[in-house]
N, C-alpha and C positions, 0 to 999 in steps of 0.2 A: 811267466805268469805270476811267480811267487814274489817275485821282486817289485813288479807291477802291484802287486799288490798290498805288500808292506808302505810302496812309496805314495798308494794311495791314504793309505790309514795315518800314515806320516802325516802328511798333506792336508787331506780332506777331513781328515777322523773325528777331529776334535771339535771342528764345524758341525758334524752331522751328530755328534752325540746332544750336542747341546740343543739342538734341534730335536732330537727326539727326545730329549729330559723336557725340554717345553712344550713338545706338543703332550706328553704325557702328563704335563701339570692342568694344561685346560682340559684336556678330558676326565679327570679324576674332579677336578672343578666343577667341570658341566653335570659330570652323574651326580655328581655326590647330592647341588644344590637341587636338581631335577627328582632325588629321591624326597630331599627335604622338602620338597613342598608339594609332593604327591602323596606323601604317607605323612608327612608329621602334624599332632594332633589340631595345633594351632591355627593351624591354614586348612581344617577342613571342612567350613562353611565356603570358604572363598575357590575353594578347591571344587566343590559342588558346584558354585556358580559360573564361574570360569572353565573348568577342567581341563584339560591337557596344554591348552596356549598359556595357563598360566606359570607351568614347570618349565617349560621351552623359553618363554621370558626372560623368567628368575636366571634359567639358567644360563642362559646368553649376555645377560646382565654381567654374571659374574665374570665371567670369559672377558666381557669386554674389558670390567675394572683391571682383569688382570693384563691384561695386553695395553688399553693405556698408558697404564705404570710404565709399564716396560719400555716402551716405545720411545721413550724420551733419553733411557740411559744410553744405545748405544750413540747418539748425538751428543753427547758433552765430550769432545776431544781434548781438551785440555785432561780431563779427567784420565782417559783414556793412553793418552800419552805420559801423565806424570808414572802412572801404574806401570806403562810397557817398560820405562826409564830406570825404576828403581831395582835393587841390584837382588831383592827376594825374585823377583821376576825376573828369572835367567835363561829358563827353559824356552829353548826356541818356537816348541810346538804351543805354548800359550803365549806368545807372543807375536804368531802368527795367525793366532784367534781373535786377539785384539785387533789386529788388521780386519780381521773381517766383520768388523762391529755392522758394518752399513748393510749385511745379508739378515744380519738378526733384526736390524730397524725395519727394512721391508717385510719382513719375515711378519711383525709383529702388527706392522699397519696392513696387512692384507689378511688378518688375521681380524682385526678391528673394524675394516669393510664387509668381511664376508657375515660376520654372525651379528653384525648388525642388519644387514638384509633378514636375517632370522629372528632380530628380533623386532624387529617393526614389524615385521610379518605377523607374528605370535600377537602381539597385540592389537593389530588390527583384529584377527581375531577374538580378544577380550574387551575388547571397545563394543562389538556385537553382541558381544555375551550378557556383558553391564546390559546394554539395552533390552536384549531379549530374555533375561535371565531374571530382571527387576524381580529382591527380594523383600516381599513384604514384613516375614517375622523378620528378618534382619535389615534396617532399613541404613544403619551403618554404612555395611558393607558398601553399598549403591553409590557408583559414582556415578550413573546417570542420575535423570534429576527424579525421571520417572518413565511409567514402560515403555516402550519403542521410542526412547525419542535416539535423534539422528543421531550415527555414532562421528559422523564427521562433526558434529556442533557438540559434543564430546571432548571429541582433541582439540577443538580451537578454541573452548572455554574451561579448558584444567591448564593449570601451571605445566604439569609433564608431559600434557600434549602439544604446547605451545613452543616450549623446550625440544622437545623433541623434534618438533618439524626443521628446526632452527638448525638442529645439531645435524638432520640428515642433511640439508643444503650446504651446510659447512664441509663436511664429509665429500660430498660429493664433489665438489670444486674442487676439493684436496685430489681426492682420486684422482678427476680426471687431468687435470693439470701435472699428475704425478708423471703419466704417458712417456713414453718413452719420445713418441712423434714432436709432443709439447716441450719440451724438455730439451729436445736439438733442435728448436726451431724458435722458440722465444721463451730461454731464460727463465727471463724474470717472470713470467705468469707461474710459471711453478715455484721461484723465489717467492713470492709475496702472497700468494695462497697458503702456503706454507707456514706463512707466518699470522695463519688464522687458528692455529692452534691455541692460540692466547684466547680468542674468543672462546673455542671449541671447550677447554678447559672450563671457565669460568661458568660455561652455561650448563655444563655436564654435572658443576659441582650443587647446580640448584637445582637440579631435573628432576631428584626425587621430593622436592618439597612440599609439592602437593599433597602427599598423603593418596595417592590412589588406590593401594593397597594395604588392606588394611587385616592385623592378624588378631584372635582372642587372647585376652588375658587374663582369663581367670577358667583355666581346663580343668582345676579339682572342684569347683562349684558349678562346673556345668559343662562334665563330661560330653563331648563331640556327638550327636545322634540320640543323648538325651530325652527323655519325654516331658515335654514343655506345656506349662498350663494351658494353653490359648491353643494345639492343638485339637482339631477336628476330634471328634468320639471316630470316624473310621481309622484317623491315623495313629488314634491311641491304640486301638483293640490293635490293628498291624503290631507294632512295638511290642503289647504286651506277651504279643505271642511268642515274641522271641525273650521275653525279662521273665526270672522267676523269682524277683524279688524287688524291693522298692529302693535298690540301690541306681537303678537306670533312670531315676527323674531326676529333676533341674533343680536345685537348689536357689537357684538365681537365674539371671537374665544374662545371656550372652553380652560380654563387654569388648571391647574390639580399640587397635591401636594403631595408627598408622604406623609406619616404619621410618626408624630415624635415618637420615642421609649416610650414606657409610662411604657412598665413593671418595669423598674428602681423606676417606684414609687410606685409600690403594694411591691416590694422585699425586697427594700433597705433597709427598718427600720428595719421589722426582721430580716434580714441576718446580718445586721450591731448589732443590742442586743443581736444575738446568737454567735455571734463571741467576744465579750465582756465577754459574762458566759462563752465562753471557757476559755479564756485567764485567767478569776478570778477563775476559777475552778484549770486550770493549776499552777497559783499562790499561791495558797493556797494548794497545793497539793506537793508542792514543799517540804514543812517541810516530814522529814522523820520518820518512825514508828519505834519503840523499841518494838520486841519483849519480851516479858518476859516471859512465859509460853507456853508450848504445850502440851495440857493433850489428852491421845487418850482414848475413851470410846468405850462404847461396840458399835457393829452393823459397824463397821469400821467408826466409825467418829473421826475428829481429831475435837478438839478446840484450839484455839489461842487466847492469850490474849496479849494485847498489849497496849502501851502507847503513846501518841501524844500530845505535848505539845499546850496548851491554846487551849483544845476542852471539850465538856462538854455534853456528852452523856444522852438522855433520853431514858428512857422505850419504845419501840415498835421502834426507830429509825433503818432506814437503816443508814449505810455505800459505799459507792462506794471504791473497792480495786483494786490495781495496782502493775499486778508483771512485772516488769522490764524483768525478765529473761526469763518473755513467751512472754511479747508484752510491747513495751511503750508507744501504742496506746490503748488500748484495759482495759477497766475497768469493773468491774463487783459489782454489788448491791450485800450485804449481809445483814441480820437481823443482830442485836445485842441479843447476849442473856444474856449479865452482864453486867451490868451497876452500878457506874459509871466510871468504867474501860472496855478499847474498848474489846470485846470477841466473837468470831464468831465462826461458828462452824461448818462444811461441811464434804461430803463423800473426802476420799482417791480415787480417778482415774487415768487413767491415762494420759499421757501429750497430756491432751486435754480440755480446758477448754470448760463448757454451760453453760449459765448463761440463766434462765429462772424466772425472778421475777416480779411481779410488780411495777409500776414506783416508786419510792424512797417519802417516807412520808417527809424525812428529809434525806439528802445527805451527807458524807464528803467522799472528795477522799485523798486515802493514796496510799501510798507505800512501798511495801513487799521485802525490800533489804537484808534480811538474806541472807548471804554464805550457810546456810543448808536448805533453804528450794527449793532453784531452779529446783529439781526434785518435789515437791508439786505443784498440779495441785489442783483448787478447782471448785468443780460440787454444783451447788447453789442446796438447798433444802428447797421446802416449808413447 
């Protein structure tokens, strides 16, 4: 049992700590922001109008920027692989973390799916609020236009709710294209949704621009729950009962500011390094592959052996391959099984590629431009 269990914490350990250092980072994320804008002074007009959907929001919001960011680093393989390569990184047990980049990418996109259910949710609730909640001393705050109007002609006339529907379609094609069913069974629908992250981003970085939420900015000249000229004589006598002195009135008029976009800064680094390992992926992929053998073994497997100038093949290395003539999007991981000439080796199928492997130990993308082999389809085998 001891044994078994060191060889798990070997193994598994270093995986699951990081796992729980992240989920520990969103929940410390999610209270923290959910305290700020249920007790902090700024937010507590909107706090009033809103109430509880608006900390569930916020705080979902934040979760997500943080899981976005993330979601992108363990997909830059080059990256990944230069870091596994280099000789400070010797230790096997983070080494064998890096292999596991592709449980932290789901990790982080199921993470992305779930608390955005939570926060669409939350807001739908504060779409009702706007409407039923219409503040007349604060006419700022109101994103409806005026009382009860429809909170559906709400979201489909603010920038963040227009955004937002945008972003939940995107999402959701993602998810379900992500399926394990879709994925063994047509490829490229999970390829090429996938690559609507590009939109996903772009729309996500304008989502807040609307200004729907909006916070005070002047709380020393008009302390939160203040007595305000233009109230009622019963809601002054209320007040006064609890003030014994005339430091509780309003010096001024509640002033109020939208919120400046901030996802731009949880996104932009990753998206800007992953967009870099494309282009150097791309680049370097560019050199073309010399077939030179194609030996068919028994059990209907073909091998391929091939040539690519200034690469240098090691034992257990993957490859990433690229056939032109099925996709010029669309790459797939193979083992090598000779080295130090490139050699792979896969079932005959037919024209329909799956690629089912795990993340790439060590990555090169090629491409497969033979005139004979464009009816060759290849089904990855572990």
């Amino acid at each position: 049992m001891a044994v078994s269990l060191r060889s798990w914490v070997a193994n598994e350990g270093g995986k699951h700590l990081v796992l729980i250092l992240w989920m520990g980072a969103n929940t410390w994320l999610f209270l923290n922001t959910f305290l700020l804008y249920s007790t902090g002074q700024q937010y507590h007009y909107l706090y009033q109008m809103l109430g509880v959907g608006l900390c569930i929001s916020r705080a979902s919001a934040s979760v997500l920027n943080l899981n976005c960011s993330l979601v992108l680093l363990p997909m830059c393989r080059s990256l990944l692989t230069f870091i596994r390569g280099v000789h400070m990184v010797s230790s096997r047990k983070t080494r064998r973390l890096l292999d596991k980049s592709k449980t932290f990418h789901v990790a982080c996109g199921v993470a992305v799916c779930l608390f955005s259910v939570v926060h669409v949710s939350a807001h739908m609730v504060n779409m009702v609020n706007f409407s039923v909640s219409y503040s007349d001393d604060f006419p700022a705050l109101n994103l409806a236009r005026y009382r009860g109007e429809d909170p559906k002609l709400i979201i489909l006339t603010t920038i963040p709710g227009v955004t937002g529907v945008l972003l939940v379609l995107i999402l959701l094609l993602i998810f379900i294209s992500s399926s394990y069913c879709i994925r063994v069974s047509n490829y490229e629908i999970f390829w090429y949704t996938h690559n609507l992250f590009i939109v996903f981003y772009i729309i996500l970085m304008v989502h807040m621009v609307g200004g729907a939420l909006k916070y005070q900015t002047n709380i020393e000249a008009h302390p939160p729950g203040c007595l305000r000229p233009n109230q009622s004589s019963m809601e002054q006598h209320a007040d006064l009962d609890q003030l014994e002195d005339d430091d509780g009135r309003c010096r001024e008029d509640a002033h109020f500011e939208p919120h400046r976009p901030q996802t731009w800064l949880w996104v932009s680094g990753p998206l800007c390094l992953y967009c870099v390992e494309r282009f150097y992926r791309y680049t370097r992929s560019s050199a073309p592959v010399t077939i030179v053998a194609v030996i068919r073994h028994p059990c209907n497997v073909i091998e391929l052996r091939m040539l690519k100038k200034n690469f240098k093949a090691r034992p257990g290395q993957y490859i990433v391959l690229n056939c032109p003539s099925v996709s010029s999007f669309e790459n797939h991981p193979f083992t090598l099984t000779k080295v130090p000439n490139l050699s792979v080796s896969s079932q005959r199928t037919s024209p329909l590629v799956s690629a089912r492997v795990p993340p790439a130990l060590c990555d090169c993308d090629s491409r497969l431009a033979a005139e004979s082999f464009r009816d060759i389809m290849f089904h990855c085998v572990y």
